[in-house]
PASEKE-354935 format. One record per residue (C-alpha): residue in one letter; z negated, x negated, y. Coordinates in pm, 1 decimal. Each point is the difference from the previous one (the first is absolute). Layout:
<atoms>
code:c3:c1:c2
A:Z:X:Y
...
</atoms>
This chain:
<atoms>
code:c3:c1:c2
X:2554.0:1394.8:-1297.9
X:-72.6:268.0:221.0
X:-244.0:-246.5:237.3
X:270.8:-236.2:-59.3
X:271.9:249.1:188.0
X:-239.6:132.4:262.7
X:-6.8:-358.5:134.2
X:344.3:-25.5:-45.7
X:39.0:277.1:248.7
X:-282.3:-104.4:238.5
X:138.3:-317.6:29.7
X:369.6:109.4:86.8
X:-159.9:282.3:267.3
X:-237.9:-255.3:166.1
X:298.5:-269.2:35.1
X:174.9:266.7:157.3
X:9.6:-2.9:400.7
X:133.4:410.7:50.9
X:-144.2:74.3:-392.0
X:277.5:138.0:-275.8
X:59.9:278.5:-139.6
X:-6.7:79.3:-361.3
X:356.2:-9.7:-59.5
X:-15.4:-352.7:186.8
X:-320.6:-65.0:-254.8
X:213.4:44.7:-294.9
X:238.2:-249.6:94.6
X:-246.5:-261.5:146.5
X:-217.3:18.2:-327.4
X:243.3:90.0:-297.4
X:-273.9:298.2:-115.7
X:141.6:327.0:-92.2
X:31.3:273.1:264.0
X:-280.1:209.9:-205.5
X:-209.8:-244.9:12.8
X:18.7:-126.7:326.3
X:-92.3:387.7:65.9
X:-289.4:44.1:-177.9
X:-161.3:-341.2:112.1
X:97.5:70.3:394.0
X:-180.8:331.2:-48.1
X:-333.4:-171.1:-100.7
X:32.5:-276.6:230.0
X:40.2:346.1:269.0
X:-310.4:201.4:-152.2
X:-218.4:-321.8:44.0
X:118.4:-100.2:337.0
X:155.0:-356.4:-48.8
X:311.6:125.8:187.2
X:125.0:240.1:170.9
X:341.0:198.9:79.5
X:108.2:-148.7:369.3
X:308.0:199.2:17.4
X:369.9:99.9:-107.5
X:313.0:-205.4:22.0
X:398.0:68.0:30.8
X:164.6:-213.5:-254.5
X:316.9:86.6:-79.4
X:84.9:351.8:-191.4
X:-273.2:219.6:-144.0
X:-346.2:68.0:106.9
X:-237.3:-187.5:249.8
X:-207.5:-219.4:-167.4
X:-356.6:-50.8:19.1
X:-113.3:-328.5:110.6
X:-297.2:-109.3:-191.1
X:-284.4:-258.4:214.2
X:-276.9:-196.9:-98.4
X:-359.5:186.6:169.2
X:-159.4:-339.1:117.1
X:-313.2:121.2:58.4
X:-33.6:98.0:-326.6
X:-174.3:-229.2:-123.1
X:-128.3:-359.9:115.8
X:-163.3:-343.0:-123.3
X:-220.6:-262.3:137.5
X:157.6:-349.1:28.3
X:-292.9:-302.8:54.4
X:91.8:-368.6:24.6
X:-277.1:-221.1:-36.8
X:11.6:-325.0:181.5
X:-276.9:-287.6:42.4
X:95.2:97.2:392.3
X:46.6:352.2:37.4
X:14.8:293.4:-215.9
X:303.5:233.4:148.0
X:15.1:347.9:-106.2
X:270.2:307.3:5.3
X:53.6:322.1:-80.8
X:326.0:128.2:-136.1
X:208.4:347.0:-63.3
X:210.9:76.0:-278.0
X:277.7:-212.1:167.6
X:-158.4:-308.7:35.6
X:-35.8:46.5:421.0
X:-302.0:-157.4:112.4
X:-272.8:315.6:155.6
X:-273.1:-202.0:64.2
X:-91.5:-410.2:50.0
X:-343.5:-176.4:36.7
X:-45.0:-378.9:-51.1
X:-434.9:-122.5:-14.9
X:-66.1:-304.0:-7.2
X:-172.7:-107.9:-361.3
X:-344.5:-82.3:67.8
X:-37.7:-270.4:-262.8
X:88.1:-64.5:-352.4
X:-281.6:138.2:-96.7
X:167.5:317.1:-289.9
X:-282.0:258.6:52.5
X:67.6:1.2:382.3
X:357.6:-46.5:-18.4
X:-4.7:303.5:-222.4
X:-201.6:211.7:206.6
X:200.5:-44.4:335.3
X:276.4:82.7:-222.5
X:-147.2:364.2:-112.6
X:-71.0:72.9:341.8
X:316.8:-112.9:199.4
X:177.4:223.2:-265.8
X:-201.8:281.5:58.5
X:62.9:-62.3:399.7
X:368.0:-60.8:-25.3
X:28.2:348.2:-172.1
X:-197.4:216.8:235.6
X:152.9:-133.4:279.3
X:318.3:77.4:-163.1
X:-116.7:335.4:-21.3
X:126.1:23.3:-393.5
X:-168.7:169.0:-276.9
X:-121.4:-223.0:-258.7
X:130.6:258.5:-235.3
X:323.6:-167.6:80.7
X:-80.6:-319.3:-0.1
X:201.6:-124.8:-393.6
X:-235.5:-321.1:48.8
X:-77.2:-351.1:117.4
X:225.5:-324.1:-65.0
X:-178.3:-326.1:72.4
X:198.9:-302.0:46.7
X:-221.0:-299.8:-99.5
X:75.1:-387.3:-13.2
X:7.2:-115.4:-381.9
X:-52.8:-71.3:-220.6
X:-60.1:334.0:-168.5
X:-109.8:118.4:-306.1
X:223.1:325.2:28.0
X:-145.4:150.6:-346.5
X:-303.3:46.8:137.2
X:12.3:-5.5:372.5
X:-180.1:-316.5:20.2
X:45.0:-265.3:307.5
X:-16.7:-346.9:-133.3
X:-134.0:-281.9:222.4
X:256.4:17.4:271.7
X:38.5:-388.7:174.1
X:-45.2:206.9:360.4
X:-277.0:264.5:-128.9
X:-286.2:-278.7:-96.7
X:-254.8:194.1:-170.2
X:256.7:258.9:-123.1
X:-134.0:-89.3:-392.2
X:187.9:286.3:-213.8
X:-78.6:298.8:177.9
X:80.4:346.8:-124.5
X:195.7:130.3:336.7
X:134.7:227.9:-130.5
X:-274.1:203.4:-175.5
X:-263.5:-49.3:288.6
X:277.5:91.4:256.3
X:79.4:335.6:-153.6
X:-369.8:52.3:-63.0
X:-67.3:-42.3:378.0
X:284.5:229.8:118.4
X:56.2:232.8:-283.5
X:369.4:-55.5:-45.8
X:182.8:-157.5:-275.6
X:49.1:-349.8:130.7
X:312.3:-239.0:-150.6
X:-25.9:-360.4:20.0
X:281.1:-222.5:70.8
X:81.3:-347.6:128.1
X:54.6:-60.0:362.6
X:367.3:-137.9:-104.0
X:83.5:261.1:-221.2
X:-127.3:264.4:284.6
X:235.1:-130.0:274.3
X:305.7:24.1:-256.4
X:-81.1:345.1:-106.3
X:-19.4:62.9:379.5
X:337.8:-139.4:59.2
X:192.1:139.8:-281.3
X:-150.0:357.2:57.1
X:65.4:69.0:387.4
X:307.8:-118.5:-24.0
X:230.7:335.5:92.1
X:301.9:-64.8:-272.9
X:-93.9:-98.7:-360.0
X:0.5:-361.5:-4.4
X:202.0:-199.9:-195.6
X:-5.8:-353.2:-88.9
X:-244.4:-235.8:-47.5
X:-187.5:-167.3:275.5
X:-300.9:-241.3:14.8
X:-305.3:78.7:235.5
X:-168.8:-281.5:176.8
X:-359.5:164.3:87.0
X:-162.4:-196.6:303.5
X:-342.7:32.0:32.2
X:-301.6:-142.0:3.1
X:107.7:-179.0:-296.0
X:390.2:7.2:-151.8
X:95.8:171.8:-253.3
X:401.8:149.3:-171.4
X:83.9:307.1:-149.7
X:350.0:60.5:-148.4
X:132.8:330.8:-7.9
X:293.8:101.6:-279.6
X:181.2:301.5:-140.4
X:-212.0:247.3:246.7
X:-320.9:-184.7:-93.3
X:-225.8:-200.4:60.6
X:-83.0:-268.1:-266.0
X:-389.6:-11.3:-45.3
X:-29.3:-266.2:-257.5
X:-149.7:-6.5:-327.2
X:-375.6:36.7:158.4
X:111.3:114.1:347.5
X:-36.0:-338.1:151.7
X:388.1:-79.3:52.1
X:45.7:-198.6:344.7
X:-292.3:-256.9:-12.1
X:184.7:-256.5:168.6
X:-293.5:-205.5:190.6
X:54.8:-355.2:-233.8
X:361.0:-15.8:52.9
X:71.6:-343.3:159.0
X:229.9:-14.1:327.5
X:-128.6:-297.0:152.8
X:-48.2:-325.7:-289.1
X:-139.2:-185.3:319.2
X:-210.3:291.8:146.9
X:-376.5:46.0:-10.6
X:-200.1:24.4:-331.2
X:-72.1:329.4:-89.0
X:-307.5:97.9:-232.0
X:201.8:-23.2:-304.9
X:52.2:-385.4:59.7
X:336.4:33.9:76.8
X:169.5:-70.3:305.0
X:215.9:245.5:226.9
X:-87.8:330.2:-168.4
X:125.0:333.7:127.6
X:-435.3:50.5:98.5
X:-22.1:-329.1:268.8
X:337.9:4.6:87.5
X:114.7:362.6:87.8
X:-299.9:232.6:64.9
X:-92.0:74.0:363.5
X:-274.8:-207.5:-50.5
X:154.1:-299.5:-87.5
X:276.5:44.6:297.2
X:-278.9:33.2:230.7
X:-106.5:-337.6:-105.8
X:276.2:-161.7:19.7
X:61.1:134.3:373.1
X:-349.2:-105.8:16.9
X:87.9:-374.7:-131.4
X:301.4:14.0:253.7
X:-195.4:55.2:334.6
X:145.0:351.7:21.3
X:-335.7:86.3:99.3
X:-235.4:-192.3:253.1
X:-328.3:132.0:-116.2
X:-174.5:68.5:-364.0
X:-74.2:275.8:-172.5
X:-348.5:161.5:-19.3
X:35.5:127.5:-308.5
X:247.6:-15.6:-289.3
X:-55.2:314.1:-144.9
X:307.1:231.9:-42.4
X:-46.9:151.1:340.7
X:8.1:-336.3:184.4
X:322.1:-100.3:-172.1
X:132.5:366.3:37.7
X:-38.4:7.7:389.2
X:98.2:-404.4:-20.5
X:305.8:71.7:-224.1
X:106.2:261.8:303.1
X:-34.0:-193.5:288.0
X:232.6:-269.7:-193.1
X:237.2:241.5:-93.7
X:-48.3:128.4:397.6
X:116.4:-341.4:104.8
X:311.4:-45.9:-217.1
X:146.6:347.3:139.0
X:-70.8:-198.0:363.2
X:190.3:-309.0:-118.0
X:-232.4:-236.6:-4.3
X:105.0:-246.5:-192.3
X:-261.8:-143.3:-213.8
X:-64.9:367.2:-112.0
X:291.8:53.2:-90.9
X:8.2:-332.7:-220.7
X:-264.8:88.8:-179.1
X:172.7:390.3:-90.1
X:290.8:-156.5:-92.0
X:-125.9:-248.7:-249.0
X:-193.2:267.5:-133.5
X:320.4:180.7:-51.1
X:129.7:-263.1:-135.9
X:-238.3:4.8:-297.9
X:55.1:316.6:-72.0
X:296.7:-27.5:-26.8
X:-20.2:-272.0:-293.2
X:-253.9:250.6:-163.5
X:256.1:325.6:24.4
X:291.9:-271.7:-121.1
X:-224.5:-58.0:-334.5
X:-63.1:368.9:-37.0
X:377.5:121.3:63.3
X:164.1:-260.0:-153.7
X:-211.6:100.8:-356.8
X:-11.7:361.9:75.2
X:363.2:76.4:87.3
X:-75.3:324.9:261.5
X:245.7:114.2:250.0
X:-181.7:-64.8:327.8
X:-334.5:-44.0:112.7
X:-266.0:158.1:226.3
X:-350.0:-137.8:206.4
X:-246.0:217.8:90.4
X:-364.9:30.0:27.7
X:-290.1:-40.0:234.8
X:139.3:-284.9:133.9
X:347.6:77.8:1.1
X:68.2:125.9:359.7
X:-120.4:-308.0:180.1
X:199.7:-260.7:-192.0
X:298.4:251.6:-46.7
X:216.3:-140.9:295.0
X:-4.0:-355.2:-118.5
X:5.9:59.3:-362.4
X:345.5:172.2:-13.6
X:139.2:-203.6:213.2
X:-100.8:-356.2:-178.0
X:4.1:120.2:-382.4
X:317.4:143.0:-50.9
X:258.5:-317.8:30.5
X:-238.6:-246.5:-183.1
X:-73.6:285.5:-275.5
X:360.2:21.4:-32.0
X:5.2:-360.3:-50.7
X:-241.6:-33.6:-273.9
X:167.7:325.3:-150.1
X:109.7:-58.4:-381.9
X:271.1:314.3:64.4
X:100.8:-127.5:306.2
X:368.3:-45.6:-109.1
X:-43.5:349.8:-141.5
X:-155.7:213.4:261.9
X:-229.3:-7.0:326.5
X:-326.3:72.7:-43.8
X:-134.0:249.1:302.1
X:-383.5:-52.7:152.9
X:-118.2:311.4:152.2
X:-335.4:133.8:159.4
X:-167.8:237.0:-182.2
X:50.6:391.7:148.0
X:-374.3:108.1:-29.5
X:-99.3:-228.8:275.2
X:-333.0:-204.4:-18.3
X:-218.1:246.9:-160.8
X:224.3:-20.7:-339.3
X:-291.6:-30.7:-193.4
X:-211.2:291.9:93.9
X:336.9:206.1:43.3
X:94.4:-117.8:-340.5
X:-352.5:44.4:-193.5
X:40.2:364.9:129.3
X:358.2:4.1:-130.7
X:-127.1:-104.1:-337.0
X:-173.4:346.4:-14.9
X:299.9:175.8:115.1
X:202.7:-176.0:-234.4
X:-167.3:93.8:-347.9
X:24.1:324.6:110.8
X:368.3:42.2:138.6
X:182.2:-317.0:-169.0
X:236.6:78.2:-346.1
X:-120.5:-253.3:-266.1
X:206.4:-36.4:-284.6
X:-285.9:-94.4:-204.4
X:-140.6:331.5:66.0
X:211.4:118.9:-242.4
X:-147.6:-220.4:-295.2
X:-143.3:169.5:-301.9
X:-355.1:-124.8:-71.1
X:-106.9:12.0:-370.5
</atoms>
């Protein structure tokens, strides 16, 4: 109960923009005075906030504003991609301190691992934090996952990837206590926990990436799934007359809405004059921009291309929404920023469309808040959030 309540009060201090004082604490938790006292005064002695200050309101005497210290304490977020691996450092309020993005050098694990360790141990000294301070590392990883054991398993984009133990190698490497969590799962996390009011509602999180992925966020969480594998969406059909996909079906979510498949169908429209050299992720990455590049010019066939595209996924959020009933929904991810202009302006009316609670309510698209390093921001976030979130099932009794 009494972690339970010091979470409470973390949370309602690091939502706050000027901090509260405890008076304001007692009525923005529902804990008693006394104890809003005697777990302030802890919080104090171990330097998780601070007093910033007295305020005038109304009779009696000024009160004491109570902050969060943000440099209190910090945690490591990693997001693993087959193109990049993007790293950041973040304080007690979620700010981003400190960014670096390497590009992975294969998909080989044992070298993947060990650029990890040491980017980590760069992107804190040149932070210039103590590691004493550092809570730990949160690595956002494509699924699936087994989350029990901290196991990736087989990823489609990480070929070789054959059930390896991330997360007990990684925190071998660095020495921190490492958390595993899905890419998807990451970015929602990341989204729910910078927002700056407590978020209400239920929204649906369209992760664009490398590959595609959902998350669906509820009731102040984040819902993980049975084996933490919630938002596996590739082998949803959009397109009954599109391309086969590896599944033998035709029109999947995987060769119908990833980068790389909109790079190929720019590719089969004479977008581009010239080849590729390669078709590794890079190649389609640097492709994927120079399309995106030529839509924002108005260049018509470009822009074709980004617009059917968004018309797909718009069929695939339809499916989603229409069985998961949430209030709006939100895109983010690696990806996000380049396709952000035409998305939200071609999804919205046809979503509405294909809404089953259209006659009931509109359903809002948004961009996601974090920007395009949600998953790194949120893998860090997951850290932060174990630590600072109020979970009602922290209060169950084990036998």
């Amino acid at each position: 109960m009494g972690d339970f309540n010091q979470s409470v009060i973390l949370e309602a201090i690091r939502r706050s923009d000027a901090g509260l004082s405890r008076i304001e604490l007692v009525e923005a938790t529902g804990l008693s005075a006394q104890t809003i006292t005697n777990i302030t005064r802890r919080l104090l002695d171990e330097g998780f906030i601070a007093e910033g200050g007295r305020t005038i309101n109304g009779p009696g005497k000024p009160r004491v504003t109570l902050r969060l210290v943000a440099e209190s304490r910090f945690s490591v977020g990693v997001h693993l991609d087959p193109a990049v691996i993007t790293f950041v450092l973040l304080d007690m309020s979620g700010a981003v301190v400190h960014r670096r993005v390497v590009r992975t050098p294969d998909k080989d694990p044992r070298r993947i691992v060990e650029t990890v360790a040491q980017t980590i141990d760069l992107l804190i000294d040149e932070a210039g934090v103590e590691r004493g301070l550092v809570s730990g590392i949160g690595v956002a990883a494509p699924g699936p996952l087994d989350a029990e054991k901290g196991t990736v398993i087989d990823p489609p984009k990480l070929h070789g990837w054959h059930r390896v133990p991330l997360r007990s190698v990684l925190a071998e490497a660095t020495g921190f206590e490492v958390t595993l969590e899905k890419d998807t799962t990451a970015a929602a996390v990341g989204e729910l926990w910078t927002s700056k009011t407590m978020t209400e509602g239920s929204f649906l999180f369209i992760y664009l990436g490398t590959g595609l992925g959902a998350s669906v966020v509820r009731e102040g969480g984040v819902i993980a799934g049975s084996s933490h594998n919630f938002g596996e969406i590739g082998h949803i059909i959009v397109d009954p007359d599109g391309p086969r996909c590896l599944c033998g079906m035709r029109g999947c979510v995987e060769v119908v809405c990833t980068p790389q498949a909109i790079v190929e169908q720019a590719e089969a429209a004479g977008v581009f004059e010239d080849d590729r050299e390669a078709s590794d992720e890079r190649a389609v990455d640097a492709r994927f921009t120079q399309l995106c590049e030529r839509a924002a010019a108005g260049e018509a066939p470009a822009l074709g291309v980004l617009r059917r595209a968004a018309g797909h996924v718009t069929v695939l959020i339809a499916a989603l929404t229409n069985v998961l009933d949430v209030d709006r929904v939100v895109l983010g991810g690696p990806f996000w920023g380049r396709l952000a202009a035409v998305y939200l302006e071609e999804i919205p009316a046809p979503l509405h469309r294909l809404s089953a609670t259209r006659a009931v309510r509109a359903l809002p698209v948004e961009g996601t808040v974090v920007g395009d390093d949600v998953g790194a921001v949120g893998a860090a976030c997951v850290v932060l959030d174990a630590v600072l979130t109020p979970r009602a099932s922290d209060l169950y009794l084990e036998d």
